[in-house]
C-alpha positions as CSV (number, residue, x, y, z in Angstrom):
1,X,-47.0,-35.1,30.0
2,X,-43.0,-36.0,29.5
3,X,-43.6,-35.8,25.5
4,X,-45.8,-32.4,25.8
5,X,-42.6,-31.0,28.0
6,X,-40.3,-32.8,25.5
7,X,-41.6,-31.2,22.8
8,X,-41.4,-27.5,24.6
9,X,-38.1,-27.7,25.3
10,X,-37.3,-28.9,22.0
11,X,-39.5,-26.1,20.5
12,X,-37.8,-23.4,22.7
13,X,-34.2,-24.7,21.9
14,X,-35.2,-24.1,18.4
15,X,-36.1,-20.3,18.9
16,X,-32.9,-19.5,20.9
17,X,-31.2,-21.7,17.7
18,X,-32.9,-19.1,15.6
19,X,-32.5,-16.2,17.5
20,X,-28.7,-17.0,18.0
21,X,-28.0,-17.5,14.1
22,X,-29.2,-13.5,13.7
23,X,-26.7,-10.6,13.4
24,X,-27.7,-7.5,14.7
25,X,-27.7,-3.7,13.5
26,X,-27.2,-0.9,14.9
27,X,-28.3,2.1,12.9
28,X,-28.2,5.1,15.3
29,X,-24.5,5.4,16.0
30,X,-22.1,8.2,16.6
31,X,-18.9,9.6,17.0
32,X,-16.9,13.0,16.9
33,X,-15.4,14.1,14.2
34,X,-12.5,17.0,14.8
35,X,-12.4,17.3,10.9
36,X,-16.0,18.0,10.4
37,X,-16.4,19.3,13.7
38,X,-19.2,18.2,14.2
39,X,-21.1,14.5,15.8
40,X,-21.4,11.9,12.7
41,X,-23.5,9.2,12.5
42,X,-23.5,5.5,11.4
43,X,-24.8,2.3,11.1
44,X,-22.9,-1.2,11.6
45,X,-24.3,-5.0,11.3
46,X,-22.4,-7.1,13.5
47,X,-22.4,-11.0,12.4
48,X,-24.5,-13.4,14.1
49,X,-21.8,-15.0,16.0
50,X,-20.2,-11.7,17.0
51,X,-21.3,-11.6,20.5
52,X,-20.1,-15.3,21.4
53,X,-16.7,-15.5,19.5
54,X,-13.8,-13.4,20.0
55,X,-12.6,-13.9,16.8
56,X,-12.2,-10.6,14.5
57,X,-13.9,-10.2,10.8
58,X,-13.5,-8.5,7.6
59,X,-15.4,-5.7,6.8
60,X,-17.2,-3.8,3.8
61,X,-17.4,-0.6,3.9
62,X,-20.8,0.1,2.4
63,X,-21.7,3.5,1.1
64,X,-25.2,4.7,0.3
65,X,-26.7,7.3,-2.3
66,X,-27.7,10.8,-2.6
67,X,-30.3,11.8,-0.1
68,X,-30.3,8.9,2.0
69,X,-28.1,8.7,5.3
70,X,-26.5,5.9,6.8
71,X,-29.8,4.0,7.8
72,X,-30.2,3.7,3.5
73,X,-29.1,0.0,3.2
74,X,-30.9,-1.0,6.6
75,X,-34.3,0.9,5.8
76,X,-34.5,0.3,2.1
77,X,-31.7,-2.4,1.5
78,X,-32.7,-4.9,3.9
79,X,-29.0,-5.5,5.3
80,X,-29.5,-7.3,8.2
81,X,-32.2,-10.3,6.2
82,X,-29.8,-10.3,3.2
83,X,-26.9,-10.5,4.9
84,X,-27.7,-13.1,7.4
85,X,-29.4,-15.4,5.0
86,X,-25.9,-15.1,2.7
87,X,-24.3,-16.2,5.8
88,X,-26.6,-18.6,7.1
89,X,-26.0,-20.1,3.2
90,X,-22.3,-20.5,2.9
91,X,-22.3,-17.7,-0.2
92,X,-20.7,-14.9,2.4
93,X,-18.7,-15.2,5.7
94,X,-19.7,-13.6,8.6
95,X,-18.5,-9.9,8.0
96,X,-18.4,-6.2,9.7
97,X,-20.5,-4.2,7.6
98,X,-20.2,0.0,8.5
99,X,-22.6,2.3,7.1
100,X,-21.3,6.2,7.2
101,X,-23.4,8.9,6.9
102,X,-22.3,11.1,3.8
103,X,-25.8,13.5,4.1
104,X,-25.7,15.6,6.8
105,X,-24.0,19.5,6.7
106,X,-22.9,18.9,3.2
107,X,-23.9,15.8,1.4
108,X,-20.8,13.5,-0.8
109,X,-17.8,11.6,0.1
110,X,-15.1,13.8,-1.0
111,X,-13.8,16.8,0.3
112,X,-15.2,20.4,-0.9
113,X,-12.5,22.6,-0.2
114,X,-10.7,23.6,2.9
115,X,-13.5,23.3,5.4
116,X,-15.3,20.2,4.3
117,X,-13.1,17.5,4.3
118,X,-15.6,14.4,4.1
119,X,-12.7,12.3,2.6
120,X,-10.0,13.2,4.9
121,X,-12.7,12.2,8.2
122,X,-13.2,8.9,6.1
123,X,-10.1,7.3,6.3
124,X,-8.3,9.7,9.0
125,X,-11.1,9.2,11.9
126,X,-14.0,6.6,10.6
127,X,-12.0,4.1,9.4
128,X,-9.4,4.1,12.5
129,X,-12.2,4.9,15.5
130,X,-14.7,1.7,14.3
131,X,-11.7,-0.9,13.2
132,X,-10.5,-0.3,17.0
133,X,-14.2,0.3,18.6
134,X,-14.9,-3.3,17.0
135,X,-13.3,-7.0,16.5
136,X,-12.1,-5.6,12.9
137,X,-8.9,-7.0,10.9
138,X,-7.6,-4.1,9.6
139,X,-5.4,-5.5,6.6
140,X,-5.8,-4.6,2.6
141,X,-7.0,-8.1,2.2
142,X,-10.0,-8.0,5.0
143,X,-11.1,-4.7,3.8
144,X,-13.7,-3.7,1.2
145,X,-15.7,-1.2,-0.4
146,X,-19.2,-1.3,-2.2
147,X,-21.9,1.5,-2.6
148,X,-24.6,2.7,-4.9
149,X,-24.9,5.3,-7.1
150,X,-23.3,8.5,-5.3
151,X,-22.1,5.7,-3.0
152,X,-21.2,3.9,-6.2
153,X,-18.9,6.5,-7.1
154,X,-17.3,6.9,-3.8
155,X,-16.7,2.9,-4.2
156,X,-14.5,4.0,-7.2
157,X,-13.0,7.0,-6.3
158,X,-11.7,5.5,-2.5
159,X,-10.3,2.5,-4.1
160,X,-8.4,4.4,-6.5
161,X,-7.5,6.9,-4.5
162,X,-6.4,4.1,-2.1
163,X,-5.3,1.2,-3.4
164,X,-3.5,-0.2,-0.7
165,X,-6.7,0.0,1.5
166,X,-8.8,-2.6,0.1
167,X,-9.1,-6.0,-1.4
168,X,-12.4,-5.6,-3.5
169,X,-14.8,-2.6,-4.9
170,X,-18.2,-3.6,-5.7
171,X,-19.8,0.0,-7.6
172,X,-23.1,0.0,-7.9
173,X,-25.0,1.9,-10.1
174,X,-22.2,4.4,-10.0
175,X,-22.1,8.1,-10.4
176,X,-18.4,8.0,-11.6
177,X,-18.0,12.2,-11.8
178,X,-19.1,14.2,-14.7
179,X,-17.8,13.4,-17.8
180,X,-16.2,16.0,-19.2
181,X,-15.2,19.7,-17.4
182,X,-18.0,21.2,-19.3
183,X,-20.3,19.1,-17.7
184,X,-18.5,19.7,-14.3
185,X,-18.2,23.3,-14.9
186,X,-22.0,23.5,-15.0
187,X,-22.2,21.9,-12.3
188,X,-20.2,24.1,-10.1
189,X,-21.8,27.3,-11.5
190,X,-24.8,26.2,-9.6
191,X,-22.9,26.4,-6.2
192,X,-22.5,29.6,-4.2
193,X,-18.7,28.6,-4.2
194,X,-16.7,30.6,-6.9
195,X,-13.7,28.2,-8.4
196,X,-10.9,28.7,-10.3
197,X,-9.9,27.1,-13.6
198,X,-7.0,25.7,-11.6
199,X,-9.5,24.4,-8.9
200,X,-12.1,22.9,-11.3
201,X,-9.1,21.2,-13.9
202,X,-7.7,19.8,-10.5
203,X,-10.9,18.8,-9.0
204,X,-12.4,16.9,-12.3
205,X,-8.8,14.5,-12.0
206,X,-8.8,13.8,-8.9
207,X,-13.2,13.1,-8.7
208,X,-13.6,11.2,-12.3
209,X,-13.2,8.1,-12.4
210,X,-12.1,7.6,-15.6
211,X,-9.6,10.6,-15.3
212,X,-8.3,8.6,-12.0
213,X,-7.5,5.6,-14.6
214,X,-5.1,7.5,-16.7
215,X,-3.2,8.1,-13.5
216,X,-3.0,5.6,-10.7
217,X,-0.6,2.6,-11.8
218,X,-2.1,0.1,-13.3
219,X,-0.7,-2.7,-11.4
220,X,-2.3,-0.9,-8.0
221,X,-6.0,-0.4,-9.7
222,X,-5.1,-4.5,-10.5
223,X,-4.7,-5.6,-6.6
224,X,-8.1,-4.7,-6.1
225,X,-10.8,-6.9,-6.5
226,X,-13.4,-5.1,-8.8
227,X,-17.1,-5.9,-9.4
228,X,-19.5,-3.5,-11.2
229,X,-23.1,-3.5,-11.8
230,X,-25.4,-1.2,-13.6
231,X,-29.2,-1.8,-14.8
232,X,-29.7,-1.7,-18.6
233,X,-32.1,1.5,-18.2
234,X,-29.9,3.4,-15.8
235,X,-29.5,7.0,-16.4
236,X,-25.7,6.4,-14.9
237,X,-25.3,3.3,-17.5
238,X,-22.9,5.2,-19.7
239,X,-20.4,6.5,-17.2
240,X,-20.3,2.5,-15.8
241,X,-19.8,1.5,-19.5
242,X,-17.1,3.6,-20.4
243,X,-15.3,2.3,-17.0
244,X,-16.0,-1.3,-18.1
245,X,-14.3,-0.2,-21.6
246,X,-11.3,1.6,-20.4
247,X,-10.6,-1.4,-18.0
248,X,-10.2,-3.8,-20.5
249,X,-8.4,-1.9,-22.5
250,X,-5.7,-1.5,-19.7
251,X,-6.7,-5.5,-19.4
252,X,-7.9,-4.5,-15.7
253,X,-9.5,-7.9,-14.3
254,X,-12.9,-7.0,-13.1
255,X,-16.3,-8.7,-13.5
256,X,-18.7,-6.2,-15.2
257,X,-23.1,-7.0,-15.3
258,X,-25.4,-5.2,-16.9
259,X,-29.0,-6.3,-15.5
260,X,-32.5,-5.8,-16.4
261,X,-33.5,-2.5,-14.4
262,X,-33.5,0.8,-13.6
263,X,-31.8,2.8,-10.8
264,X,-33.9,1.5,-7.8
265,X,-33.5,0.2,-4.4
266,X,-35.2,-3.2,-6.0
267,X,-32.2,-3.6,-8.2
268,X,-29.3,-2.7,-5.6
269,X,-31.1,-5.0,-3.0
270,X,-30.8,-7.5,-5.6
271,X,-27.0,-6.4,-6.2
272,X,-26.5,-7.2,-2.5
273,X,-25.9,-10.8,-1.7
274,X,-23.4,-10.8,-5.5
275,X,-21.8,-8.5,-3.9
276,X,-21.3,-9.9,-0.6
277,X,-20.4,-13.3,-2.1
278,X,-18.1,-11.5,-4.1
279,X,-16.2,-9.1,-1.3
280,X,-15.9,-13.0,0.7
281,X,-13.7,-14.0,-2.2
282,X,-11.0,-11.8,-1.6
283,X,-11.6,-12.0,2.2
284,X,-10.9,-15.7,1.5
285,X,-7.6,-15.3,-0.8
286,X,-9.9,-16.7,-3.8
């Protein structure tokens, strides 16, 4: 009787072990936005240990595609398994990880003229309302970015734009803005918004990331970490190419892959635990 009670307790310490070593997400989150004026959602995982330490974490700021919403990377990217198995593994430390929502009323990360200012409620409300809401160090070298595809390109574009902000980018599968103006002038004649040469020559520097390379100083695009990854039959492959290329000719550090696949949710969830090993480096002064 003492063994078959032995062996109960010893099986129940084990599921609360378990249980204990899980983070948690939370994927139906909001606050208000005065820019947008309007409510905006997002999703956060919290570390396993989060809720029995009092210590404060890094966090990634990770950014999903066109089409999805901020419950992207927990429906279809399996955040909370990946991530807690990458920290249950030693290859990633226990980390904040915020998911905004960049669909809902107009759908991007940057702003679209006067009265959408997606970029400016980024790092003006977001950024500010969840590294106080939560135990978040909110330094350059605790900070990161990482997305896919539109969320890719808004990887680039907010670690360019803001240097200072963040200790590693991880792009994936990135849309990094059209080309060339042609191609971004086409793109704008399909919108019910009339713009101006001005608007469209001012827009195309300040939204392409290759553009955005010519400009910000070299040694700032150099204190961030950078790691980019695109699948060998991506339709994006050659804007994520030319990026690889122009970095080294500016002999940018920055760790470059090129796997087998296309632009999928099987090859970003595969991206996902690089990319959180990667993003601990910096968190850990590699």
């Amino acid at each position: 009787m003492k063994k078959i009670v032995f062996v109960c307790i010893l099986g129940l310490a084990v599921m609360v072990s378990s249980f204990a070593q899980s983070g948690k997400v939370h994927d139906n989150l909001a606050m208000t936005s005065k820019i947008l004026k309007m409510e905006r959602k997002y999703a956060i995982y919290l570390p396993p240990d989060y809720e029995t330490s009092a210590r404060s974490y890094p966090v990634l700021y990770l950014l999903h595609g066109a089409t999805d919403d901020h419950t992207g990377w927990v429906q279809f990217g399996e955040v909370l398994r990946i991530t807690d198995n990458a920290i249950k593994d030693g290859t990633a430390t226990p980390m904040i990880i915020v998911m905004p929502d960049a669909d809902t009323g107009k759908m991007g990360y940057f702003n679209q003229g006067k009265d959408w200012r997606y970029e400016d409620f980024f790092f003006e409300e977001l950024m500010p309302y969840v590294e106080q809401k939560y135990r978040i160090k909110g330094e350059k070298r605790y900070r990161a970015v990482a997305g896919l595809s539109m969320g890719g390109g808004g990887s680039f574009m907010y670690a360019l734009h803001h240097p200072e902000l963040f200790s590693s980018a991880c792009p994936l599968s990135a849309y990094v803005g059209p080309l060339t103006v042609e191609d971004l002038k086409k793109r704008m004649q399909r919108s019910d918004v009339k713009y101006s040469e001005s608007d469209i020559q001012a827009y195309f520097k300040q939204h392409n990331a290759l553009e955005l390379l010519k400009t910000v100083p070299v040694a700032d695009v150099k204190s961030v970490r950078w790691y980019i990854d695109c699948g060998d039959d991506d339709f994006l492959f050659e804007g994520n190419s030319l990026m690889h290329i122009a970095m080294k000719k500016k002999e940018i550090p920055h760790e470059y892959r090129v796997r087998d696949g296309g632009h999928s949710w099987t090859y970003w969830r595969e991206a996902l635990p690089t990319v959180l090993g990667f993003v601990s480096d910096a968190f850990h002064q590699y």
